[in-house]
N, C-alpha and C positions, 0 to 999 in steps of 0.2 A: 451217699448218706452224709448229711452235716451234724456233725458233734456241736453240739450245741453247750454252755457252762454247766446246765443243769443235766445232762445225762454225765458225768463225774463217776467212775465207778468204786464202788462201795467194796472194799475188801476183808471177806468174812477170816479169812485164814492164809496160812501161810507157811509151810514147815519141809522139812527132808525126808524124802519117802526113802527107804533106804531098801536093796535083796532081803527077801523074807528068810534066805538060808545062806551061808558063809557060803562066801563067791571067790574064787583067788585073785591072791594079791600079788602083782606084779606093774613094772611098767612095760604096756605095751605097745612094740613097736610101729612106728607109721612107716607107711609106705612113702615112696617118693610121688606118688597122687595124691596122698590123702594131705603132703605138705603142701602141696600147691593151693589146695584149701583153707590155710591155716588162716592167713587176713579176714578172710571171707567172714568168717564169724559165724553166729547164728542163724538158721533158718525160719524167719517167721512166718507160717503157716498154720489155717484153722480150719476144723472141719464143724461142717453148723448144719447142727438136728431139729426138726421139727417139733414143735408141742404134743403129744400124744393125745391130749384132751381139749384140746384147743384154748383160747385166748383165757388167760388167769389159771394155769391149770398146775397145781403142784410140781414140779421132776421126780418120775416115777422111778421104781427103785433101782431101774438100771443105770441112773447117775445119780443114786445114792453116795454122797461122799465117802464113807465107810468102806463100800464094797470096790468105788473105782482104788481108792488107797492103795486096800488088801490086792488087788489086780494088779496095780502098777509093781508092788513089792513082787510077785510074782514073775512077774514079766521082767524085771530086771534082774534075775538068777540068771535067767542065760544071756539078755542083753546086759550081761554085768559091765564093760566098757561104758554104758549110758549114769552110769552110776560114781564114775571116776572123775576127776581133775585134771585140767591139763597140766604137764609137767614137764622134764627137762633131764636128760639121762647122762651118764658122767661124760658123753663128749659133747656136751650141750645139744643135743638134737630134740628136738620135741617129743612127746611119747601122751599118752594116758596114762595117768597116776591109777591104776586101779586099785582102792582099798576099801569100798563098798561103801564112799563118803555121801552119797548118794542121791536125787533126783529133787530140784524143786516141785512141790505142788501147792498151786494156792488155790482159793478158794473166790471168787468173786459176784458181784450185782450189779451190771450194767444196766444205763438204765433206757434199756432197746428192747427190740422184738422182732422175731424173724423176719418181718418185713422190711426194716430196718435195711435188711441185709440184697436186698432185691438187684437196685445200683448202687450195691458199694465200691467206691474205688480203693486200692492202697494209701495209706497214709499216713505219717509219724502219729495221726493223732487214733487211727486204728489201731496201730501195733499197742499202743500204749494205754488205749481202753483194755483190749484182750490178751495179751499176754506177758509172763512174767517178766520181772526185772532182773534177766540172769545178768545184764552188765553191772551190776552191785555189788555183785560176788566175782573172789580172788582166790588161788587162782579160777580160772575159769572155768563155770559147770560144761557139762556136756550137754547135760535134757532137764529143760523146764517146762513145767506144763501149769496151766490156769484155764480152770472151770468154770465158767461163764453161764451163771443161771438167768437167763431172759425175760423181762416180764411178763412175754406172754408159755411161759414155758419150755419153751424152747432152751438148747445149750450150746452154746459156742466153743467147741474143745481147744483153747489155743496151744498150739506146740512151738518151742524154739530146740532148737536141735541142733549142736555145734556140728558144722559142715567137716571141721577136719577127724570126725568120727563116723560120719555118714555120708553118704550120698543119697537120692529119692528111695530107691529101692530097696535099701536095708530100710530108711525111716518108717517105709511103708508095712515092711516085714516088721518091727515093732510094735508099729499101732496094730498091725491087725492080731497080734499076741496079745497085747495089752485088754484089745476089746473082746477077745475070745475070751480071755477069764475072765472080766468083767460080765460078760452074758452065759457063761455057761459054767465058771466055777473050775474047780481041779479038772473035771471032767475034758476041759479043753486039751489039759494036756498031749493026749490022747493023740490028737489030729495036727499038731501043731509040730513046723519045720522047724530043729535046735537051730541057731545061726554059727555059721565057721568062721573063728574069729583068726584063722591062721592067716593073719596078713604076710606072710612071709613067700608064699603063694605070687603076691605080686613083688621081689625081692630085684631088685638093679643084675645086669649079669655083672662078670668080672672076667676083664675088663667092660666097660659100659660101651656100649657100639650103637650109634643112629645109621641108622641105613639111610641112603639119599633119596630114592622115594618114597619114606614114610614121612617127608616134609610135604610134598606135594598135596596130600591131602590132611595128615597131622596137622594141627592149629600148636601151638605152644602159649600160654597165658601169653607173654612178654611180643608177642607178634598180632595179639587180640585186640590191641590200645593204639591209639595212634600214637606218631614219633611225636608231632607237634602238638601243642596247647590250642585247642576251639574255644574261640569265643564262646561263652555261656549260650546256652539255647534253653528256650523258656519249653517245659516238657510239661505234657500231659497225658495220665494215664486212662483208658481206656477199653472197655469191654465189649467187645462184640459176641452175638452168637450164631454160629453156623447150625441150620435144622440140621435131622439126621436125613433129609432131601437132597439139601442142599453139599451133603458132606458126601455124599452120595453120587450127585451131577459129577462133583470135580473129581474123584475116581474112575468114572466112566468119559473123562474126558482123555484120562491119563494110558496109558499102555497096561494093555492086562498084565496083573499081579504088584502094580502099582501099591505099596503100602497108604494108610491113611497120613500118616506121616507126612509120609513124600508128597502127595499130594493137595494138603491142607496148606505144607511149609512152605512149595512154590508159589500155590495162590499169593501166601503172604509177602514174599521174598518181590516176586511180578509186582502187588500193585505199591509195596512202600517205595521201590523203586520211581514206580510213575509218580506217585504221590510224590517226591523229593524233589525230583524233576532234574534228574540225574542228567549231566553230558552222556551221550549216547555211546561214545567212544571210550567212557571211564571204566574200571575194572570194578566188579562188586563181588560182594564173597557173601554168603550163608553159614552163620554158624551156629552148629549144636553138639550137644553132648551125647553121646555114643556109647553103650554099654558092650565094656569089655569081655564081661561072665563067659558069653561062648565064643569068643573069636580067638581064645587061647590055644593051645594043645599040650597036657590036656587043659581041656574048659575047668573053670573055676565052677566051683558047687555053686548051685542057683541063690545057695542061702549064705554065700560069701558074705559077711557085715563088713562095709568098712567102704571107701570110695570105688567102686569099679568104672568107673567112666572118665574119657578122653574125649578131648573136644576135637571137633573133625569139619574140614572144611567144603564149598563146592563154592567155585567160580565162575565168572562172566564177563562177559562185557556186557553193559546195560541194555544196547540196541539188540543183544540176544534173550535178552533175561524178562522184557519191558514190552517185545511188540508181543503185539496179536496173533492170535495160533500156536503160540508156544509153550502152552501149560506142560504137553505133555514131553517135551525136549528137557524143562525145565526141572521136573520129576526126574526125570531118568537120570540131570547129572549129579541128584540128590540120591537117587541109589546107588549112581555108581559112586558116589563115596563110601556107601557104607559099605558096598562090597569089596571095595579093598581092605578094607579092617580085618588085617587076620593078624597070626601070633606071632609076626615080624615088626608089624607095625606097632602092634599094642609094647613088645618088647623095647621095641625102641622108641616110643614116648618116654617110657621108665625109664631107658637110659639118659635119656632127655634131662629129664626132671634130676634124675642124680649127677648129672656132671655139671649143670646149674646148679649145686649145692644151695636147694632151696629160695633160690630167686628168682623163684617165676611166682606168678601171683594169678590168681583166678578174678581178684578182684578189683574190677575196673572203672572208673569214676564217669568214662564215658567210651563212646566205642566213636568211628567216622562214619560220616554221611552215606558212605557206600555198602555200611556191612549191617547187615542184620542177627543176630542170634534167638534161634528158638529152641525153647526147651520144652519137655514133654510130660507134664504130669499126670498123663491119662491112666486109668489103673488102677488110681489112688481113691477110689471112690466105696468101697468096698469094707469099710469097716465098718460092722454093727454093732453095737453095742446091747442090744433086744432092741431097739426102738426101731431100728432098718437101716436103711443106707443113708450117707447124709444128702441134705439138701445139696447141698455145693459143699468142693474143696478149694479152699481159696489163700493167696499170699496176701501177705499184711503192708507190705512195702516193694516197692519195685527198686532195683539197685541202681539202675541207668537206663538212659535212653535205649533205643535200637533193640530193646529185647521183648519177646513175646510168650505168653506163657500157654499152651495149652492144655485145657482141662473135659474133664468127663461133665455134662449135663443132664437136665430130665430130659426121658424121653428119646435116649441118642443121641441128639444133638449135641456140639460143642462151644464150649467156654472157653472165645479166646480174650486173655489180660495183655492187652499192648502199653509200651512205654515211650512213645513218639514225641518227634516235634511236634510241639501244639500248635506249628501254621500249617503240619498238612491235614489235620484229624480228621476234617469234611470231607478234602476230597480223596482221604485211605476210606472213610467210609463209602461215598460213592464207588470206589472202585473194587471195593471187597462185593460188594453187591451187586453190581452192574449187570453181569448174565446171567443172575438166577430172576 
């Protein structure tokens, strides 16, 4: 999509949505994950709905300004943390100011149409058609959200959502609150999971103890970055999409009970490798993020709000990770990370993170030539608002190279968002498609 001077977006409003009922006031504590998030900032992510009447067609009254308002005031009673300020507690440690200060919502007219949106890539000049300006505001919001009416009817939901209050899957459990009273009114209530805001659930022990092999597969921020400065590499970001055939093939490549995960992430992990054109003898790593909820004991409530995920590692040497016949070797050392993740490991990330006294960082300017990170936004497809499900859910800005985003598409198939060097982009495309 090229933003052109004359698509400029036109902003109808702008104001604080605040809890529709008195929320308590307290500062609430963060966890030693949810610190590791704190640089990281904003999440900018949109979800983009179809015209109902097609091209010139009004927005019908299920993104009636009024009624999303009243919704969102709604929704942020129990996601009251969304509603807070970041803040600073009497021993300087960071916290959520909760005192019901409450939710950017603006109002906007770009001047696009869902088609628009077909090959859009991430870009300062995307982020900055559709979603608010929470960096103007001090301290800093939680949840800004900008309504995006289309010209041809269509709406582009943009969310920013401060990472050191969220992770995907509260974000997710949010929206889909949000758009349940939006489409069905009080009545939602009904149906809808309260969120546990007991972060103290994931609390550091005493004394703090890392156990020596939950480094082996543990990643920690501060180990995610390389030691030395890379020369600038010219990045381009990029969309591919896998049918639901083809997402399909590579499973039945893999060893039965192979997740989609595992086997979508090796594909990619195998061909950016070849694409690089790695020494065959060098070490490469896969990283992603890993939901903690059930690996505990006991397991954390499903509807835990707040970070529950550790980033988790799986290694190689390229001349293993790269040849031919290997998909399903390369799956399997992508599950067996995950299947170490139990309530040792997770334990001792968090002791990790607290005896770092807050100096590890999630957020990375660049990653090495050898390492990939995928993350997994599948799932998130699922908010209706009455209009249906959306078109796409899509990110606004990519943060560095080396990372890939996986999303839900029409039909099955998948939406993958890559972040690559722009000398390999042809032949990771040749190579992502070669045996289908």
């Amino acid at each position: 999509m090229v933003m052109e001077e004359e698509q400029a977006v036109k902003l109808a409003e702008s104001c604080m949505v605040t809890p529709s009922e008195e929320t308590p006031m307290h500062g609430l504590w963060l966890t030693p994950i949810d610190l590791t998030w704190a640089t990281t900032g904003h999440i900018p992510f949109f979800h983009l709905y179809r015209s109902a009447s097609g091209a010139g067609a009004v927005a019908d009254d299920f993104f009636d300004v009024a009624r999303l308002k009243a919704a969102l005031a709604k929704a942020l009673v129990a996601f009251y943390p969304l509603a807070g300020r970041l803040g600073v507690d009497a021993d300087g440690r960071l916290e959520i100011d909760c005192a019901g200060q409450g939710a950017l919502f603006v109002v906007a007219h770009p001047n696009l149409t869902v088609h628009d949106f077909g090959s859009s890539q991430p870009s300062p000049e995307l982020k900055q058609l559709l979603f608010p300006r929470v960096e103007d505001h001090s301290p800093s919001l939680m949840c800004g959200v900008q309504v995006n009416f289309l010209k041809c009817g269509g709406v582009a939901l943009g969310m920013a959502l401060h990472h050191i209050a969220v992770d995907a899957t509260s974000a997710f459990h949010f929206f889909q609150t949000w758009s349940a009273f939006s489409r069905d009114g009080d009545a939602a209530a009904v149906a809808l999971e309260r969120p546990c805001h007991d972060r103290t659930l994931l609390r550091p022990r005493f004394p703090p103890v890392v156990h020596p092999d939950a480094l082996t597969v543990f990643c920690p921020p501060d180990q995610q970055t390389p030691s030395h400065v890379h020369s600038p590499r010219a990045v381009a970001n990029q969309i591919f999409v896998l049918s639901k055939d083809q997402v399909a093939a590579l499973k039945r490549a893999c060893a039965s009970g192979v997740s989609t995960f595992c086997a979508v992430s090796a594909h990619l992990w195998r061909c950016v490798c070849a694409a690089r054109r790695l020494p065959p003898d060098s070490t490469t790593r896969l990283i992603f993020p890993a939901n903690v909820r059930a690996s505990l004991s006991p397991k954390l409530p499903g509807s835990f709000f707040g970070n529950g995920i550790i980033m988790l590692g799986a290694t190689g040497k390229v001349r293993d990770i790269a040849s031919k016949g290997q998909l399903a070797s390369v799956a399997g050392r992508i599950r067996g990370a995950i299947s170490r993740m139990d309530d040792e490991l997770v334990r001792s990330a968090i002791d990790y993170f607290e005896i770092a006294g807050g100096q590890t960082s999630n957020q990375a300017g660049s990653m090495p030539e050898t390492e990939l990170r995928v993350v997994s936004w599948r799932g998130m497809h699922d908010a209706d608002f009455g209009r249906g499900k959306p078109l796409m859910v899509h990110r606004a800005v990519q943060p560095f190279a080396g990372i890939a985003y996986l999303m839900d598409a029409v039909g099955g198939s998948m939406r993958i968002l890559m972040s690559v060097e722009a000398a390999i982009v042809n032949d990771l495309k040749r190579l992502l498609y070669a045996n289908f």
